[in-house]
C-alpha positions, 0 to 999 in steps of 0.5 A, spaced: 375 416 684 374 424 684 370 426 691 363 430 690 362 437 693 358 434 697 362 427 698 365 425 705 371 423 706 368 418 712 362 415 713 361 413 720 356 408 721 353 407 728 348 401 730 344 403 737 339 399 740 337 401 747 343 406 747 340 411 752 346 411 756 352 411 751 349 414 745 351 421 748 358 419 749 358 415 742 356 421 738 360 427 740 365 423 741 365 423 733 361 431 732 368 434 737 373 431 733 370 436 727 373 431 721 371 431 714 365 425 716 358 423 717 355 420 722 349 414 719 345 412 726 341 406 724 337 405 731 335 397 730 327 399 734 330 402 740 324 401 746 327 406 751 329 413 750 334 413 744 331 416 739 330 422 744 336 422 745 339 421 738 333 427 736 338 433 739 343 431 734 338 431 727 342 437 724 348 433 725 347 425 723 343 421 717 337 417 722 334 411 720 329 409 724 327 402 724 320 400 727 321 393 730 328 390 732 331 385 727 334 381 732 341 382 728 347 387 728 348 384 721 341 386 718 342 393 722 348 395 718 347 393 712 342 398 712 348 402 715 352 400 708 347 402 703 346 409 706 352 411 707 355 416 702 363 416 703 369 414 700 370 410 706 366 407 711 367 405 718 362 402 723 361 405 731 358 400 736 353 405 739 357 404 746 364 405 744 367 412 742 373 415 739 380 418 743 380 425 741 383 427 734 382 419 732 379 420 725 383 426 723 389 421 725 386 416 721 385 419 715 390 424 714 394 416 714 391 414 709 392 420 705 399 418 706 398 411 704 393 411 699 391 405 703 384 402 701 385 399 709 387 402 715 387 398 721 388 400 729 388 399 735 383 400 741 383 401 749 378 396 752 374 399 758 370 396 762 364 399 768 369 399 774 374 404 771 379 399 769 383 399 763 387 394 759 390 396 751 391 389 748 396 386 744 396 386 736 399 382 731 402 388 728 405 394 728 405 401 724 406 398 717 403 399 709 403 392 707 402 391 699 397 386 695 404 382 694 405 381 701 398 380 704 400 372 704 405 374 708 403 379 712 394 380 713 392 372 710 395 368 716 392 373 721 385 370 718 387 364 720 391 364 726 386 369 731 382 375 731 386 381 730 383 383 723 376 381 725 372 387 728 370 393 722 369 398 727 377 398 727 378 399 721 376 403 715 374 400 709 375 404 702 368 404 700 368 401 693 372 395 696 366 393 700 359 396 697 357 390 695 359 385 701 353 384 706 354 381 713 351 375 713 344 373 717 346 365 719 352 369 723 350 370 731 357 371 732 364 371 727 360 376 722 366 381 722 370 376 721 367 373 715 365 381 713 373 382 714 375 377 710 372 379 703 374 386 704 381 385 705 381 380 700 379 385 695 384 390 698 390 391 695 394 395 701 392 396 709 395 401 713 396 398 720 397 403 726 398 400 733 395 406 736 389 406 741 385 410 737 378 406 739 374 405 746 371 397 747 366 398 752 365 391 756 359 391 758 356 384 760 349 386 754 352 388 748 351 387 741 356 381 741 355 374 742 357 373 750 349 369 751 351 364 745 351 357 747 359 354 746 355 349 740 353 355 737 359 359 738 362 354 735 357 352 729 359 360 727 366 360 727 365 353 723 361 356 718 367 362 717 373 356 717 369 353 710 369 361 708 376 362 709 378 355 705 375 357 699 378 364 699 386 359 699 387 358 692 386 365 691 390 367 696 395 362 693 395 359 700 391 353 698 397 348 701 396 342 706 399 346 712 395 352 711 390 347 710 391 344 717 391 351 720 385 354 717 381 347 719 382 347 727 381 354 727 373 353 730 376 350 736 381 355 737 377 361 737 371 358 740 375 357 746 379 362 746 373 366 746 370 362 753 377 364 756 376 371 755 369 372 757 370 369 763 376 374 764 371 379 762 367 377 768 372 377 773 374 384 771 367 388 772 365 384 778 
């Protein structure tokens, strides 16, 4: 596809809601790194100052102010999505940030590649300082449709290293007419990630940290879910994911297996890393 003059390659879209104390951060963590990008704030009907915040920056970043809060970052960034004018878009969680040079790394990858994905990995940081770069199912590697049942399908079904959007950039075409799905209250990354790199045709891994998590205990995730409601969504995303086997030409009773005792594995995983999480920031 042949870019406009005023066409950017990137369009970085953040999600804030009661952000006053890191959206600072967050954006000039994206302004700094002076690459080819825009910047779309959705703000899910702040009540603190971060609309104030984000004013400063009104020369710089697309604002969509939304009036009343919608109760789901899966509405706030479909917004996102349907404003966003690059060629690739990526999202950015309003208390995270990039690592210096990561978006001109990023792109000039995928540049490279041609990739319509690229996928890195991040630096988790929590309150008290500490840091802890977890580990990833993959290493620098372009992977081409014909070996995506080899090497990006079974990470659907074996965990959740392809679920988060805000680490991966998605040529935007593959994925304009996805939505994030408002019966999640958590795993909708995943079921979003699912359909976009069904629709890819390569994915560019990059094992480098190029993207800070900030743990904190009241973000945008789904840390105050019940165990049966994490468990129900994750569950919902397993029923997806069978339906995706035959297209994958994975529909076998092995692959089968995997996939349906996936909701159990996840969900407790998932307690088992929270309560880590806690231990951490205390």
């Amino acid at each position: 596809m042949k870019k406009s003059m005023n066409m950017k390659k990137l369009s970085v879209i953040v999600v804030a809601y009661n952000a006053e104390k890191y959206i600072d951060r967050c954006i000039n963590s994206i302004i700094s790194q002076k690459a080819d990008a825009e910047i779309v704030v959705v703000d899910d009907g702040s009540e603190d100052k971060t609309l104030e915040v984000l004013e400063k920056y009104k020369n710089e970043i697309k604002l969509i102010a939304l009036d009343e809060n919608g109760g789901s970052v899966a509405r706030t960034r479909n917004i996102g999505l349907e404003n966003a004018c690059g060629e690739f878009i990526t999202y950015c969680d309003a208390d995270d940030w990039y690592q210096p040079g990561a978006l001109n790394k990023i792109l000039e990858a995928q540049e490279k590649t041609n990739a319509d994905i690229v996928r890195f990995s991040y630096m988790q940081i929590f309150p008290n300082g500490v840091k802890w770069r977890p580990k990833v199912a993959f290493q620098n590697e372009f992977v081409q449709k014909d070996r995506f049942c080899q090497r990006v399908y079974p990470l659907f079904i074996g965990g959740i290293d392809l679920n988060s959007v805000c680490l991966a950039v998605f040529r935007k075409k593959i994925v304009e007419h996805i939505r994030f799905s408002l019966a999640f209250q958590t795993a909708e990354d995943a079921a979003f990630s699912l359909e976009a790199y069904t629709n890819a045709n390569s994915v560019l891994f990059l094992d480098e940290p190029l993207y800070c998590y900030y743990c904190r205990r009241d973000g945008l995730t789904g840390a105050g879910l019940s165990v049966i409601k994490k468990y129900r969504c994750n569950f919902y995303f397993m029923k997806k994911t069978l339906r995706f086997l035959p297209q994958w030409e994975m529909d076998t009773v092995v692959w089968r297996i995997r996939t349906v005792i996936r909701p159990f594995k996840i969900t407790v995983d998932k307690i088992r890393r929270q309560r880590k999480s806690v231990k951490d920031k205390i």
